[in-house]
C-alpha positions as CSV (number, residue, x, y, z in Angstrom):
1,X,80.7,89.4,75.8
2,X,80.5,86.4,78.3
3,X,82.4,86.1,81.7
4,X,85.3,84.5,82.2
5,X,84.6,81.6,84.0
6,X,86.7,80.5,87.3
7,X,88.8,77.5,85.9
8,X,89.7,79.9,82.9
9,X,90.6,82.4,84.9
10,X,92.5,80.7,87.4
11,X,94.2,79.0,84.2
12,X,95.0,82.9,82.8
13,X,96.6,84.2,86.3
14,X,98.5,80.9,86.6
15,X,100.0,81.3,83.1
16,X,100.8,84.7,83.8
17,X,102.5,84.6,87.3
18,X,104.7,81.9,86.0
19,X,105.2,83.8,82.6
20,X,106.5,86.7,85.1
21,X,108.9,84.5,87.0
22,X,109.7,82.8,83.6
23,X,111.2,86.6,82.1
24,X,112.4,87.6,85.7
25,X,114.3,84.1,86.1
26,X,115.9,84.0,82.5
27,X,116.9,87.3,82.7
28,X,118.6,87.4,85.6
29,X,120.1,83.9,85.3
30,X,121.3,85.0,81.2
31,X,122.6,87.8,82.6
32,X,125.1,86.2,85.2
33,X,126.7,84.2,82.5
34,X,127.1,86.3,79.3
35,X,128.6,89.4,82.3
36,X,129.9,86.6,84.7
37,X,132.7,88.7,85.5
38,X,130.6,91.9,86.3
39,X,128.6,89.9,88.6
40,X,131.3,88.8,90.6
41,X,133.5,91.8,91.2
42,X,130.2,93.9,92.4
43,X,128.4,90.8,94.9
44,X,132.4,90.8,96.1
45,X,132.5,94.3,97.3
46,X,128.2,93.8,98.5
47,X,129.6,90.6,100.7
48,X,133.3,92.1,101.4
49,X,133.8,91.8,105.6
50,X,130.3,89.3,105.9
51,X,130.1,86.0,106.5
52,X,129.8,85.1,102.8
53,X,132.9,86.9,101.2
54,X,135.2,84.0,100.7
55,X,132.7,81.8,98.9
56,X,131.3,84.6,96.6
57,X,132.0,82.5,93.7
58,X,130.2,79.2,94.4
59,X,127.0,81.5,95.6
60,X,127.2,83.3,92.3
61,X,127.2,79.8,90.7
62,X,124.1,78.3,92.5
63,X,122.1,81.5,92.2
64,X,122.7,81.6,88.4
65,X,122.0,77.4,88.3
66,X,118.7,77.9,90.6
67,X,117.5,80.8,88.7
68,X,117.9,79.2,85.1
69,X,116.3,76.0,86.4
70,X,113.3,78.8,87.8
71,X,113.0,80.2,84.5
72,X,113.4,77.2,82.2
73,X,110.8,75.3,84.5
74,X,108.2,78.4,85.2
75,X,108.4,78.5,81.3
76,X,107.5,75.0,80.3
77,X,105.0,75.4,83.2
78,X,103.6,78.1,81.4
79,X,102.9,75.7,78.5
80,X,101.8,73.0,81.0
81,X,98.9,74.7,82.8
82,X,97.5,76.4,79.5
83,X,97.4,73.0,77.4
84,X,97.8,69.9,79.7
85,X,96.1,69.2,83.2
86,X,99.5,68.7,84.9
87,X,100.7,71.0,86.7
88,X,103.9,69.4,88.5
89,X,106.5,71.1,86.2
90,X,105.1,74.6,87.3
91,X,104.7,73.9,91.2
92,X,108.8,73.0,90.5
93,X,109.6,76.1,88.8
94,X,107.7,78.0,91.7
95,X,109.3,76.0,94.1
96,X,112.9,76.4,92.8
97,X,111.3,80.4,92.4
98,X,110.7,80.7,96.3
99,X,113.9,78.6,97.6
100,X,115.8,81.5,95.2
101,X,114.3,84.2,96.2
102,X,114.7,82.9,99.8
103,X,118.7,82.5,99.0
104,X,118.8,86.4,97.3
105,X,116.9,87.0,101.1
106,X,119.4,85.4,103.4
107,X,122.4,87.0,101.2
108,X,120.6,90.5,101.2
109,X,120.1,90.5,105.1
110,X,124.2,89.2,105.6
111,X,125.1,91.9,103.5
112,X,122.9,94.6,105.8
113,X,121.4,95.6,102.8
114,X,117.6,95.5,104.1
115,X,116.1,98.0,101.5
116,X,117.1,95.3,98.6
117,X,115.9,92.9,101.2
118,X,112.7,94.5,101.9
119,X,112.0,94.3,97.6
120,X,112.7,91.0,97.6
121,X,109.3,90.3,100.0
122,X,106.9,91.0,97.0
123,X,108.4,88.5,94.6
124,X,108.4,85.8,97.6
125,X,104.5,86.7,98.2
126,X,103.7,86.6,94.7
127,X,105.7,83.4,94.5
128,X,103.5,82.0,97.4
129,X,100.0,83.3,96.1
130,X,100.9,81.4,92.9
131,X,101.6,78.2,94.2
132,X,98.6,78.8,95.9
133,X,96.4,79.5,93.0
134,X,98.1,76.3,91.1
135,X,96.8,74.1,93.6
């Protein structure tokens, strides 16, 4: 059997990574709209007496919006790095991946909750190695 060679493999972990944020991204994102409601009341008690508690709603809306736009993006990026030589859709979907993950972050660390904070750090680095392989 013959090696994989580099651009190949570069090509395989790129499709992956953004596979991964593609099912992570669309998951979550389906998930706050068909249980909208579910969503709400629990991030209302996780914010209740921060910062954040009186605009729980509109948060709930841009994470949702960001983390569809992730998914849809890091999936047609999948497509995109296996079968075209663009790659500008998937550096988006990793983009809008990172400035999510960034916005779970911040709301994690106003909540004191640094333990879902702290799990949060290996989807940002993952997010940043794969931009980094795209490149």
């Amino acid at each position: 059997m013959e090696p994989i060679g580099l651009h190949a493999g570069l090509t395989m972990i790129n499709a992956l990574c953004l596979a991964f944020f593609a099912v992570l991204f669309l998951q979550s994102g389906s998930d706050k709209l068909i249980d909208w409601k579910g969503n709400l009341s629990w991030l209302k008690g996780h914010f209740e007496g921060t910062l954040l508690a009186n605009v729980v709603p509109w948060l709930l809306g841009v994470v949702t919006i960001t983390e569809l736009v992730a998914g849809v993006a890091s999936a047609v990026g999948v497509g995109e790095v296996v079968f075209s030589a663009s790659k500008d859709i998937a550096s988006f979907g990793l983009l809008v991946s990172l400035v999510n993950i960034l916005l779970l972050f911040a709301g994690q660390r106003i909540a004191k909750d640094y333990e879902g904070a702290a799990v949060l750090v290996n989807y940002f680095l993952l997010g940043i190695v794969s931009l980094l392989l795209l490149q």
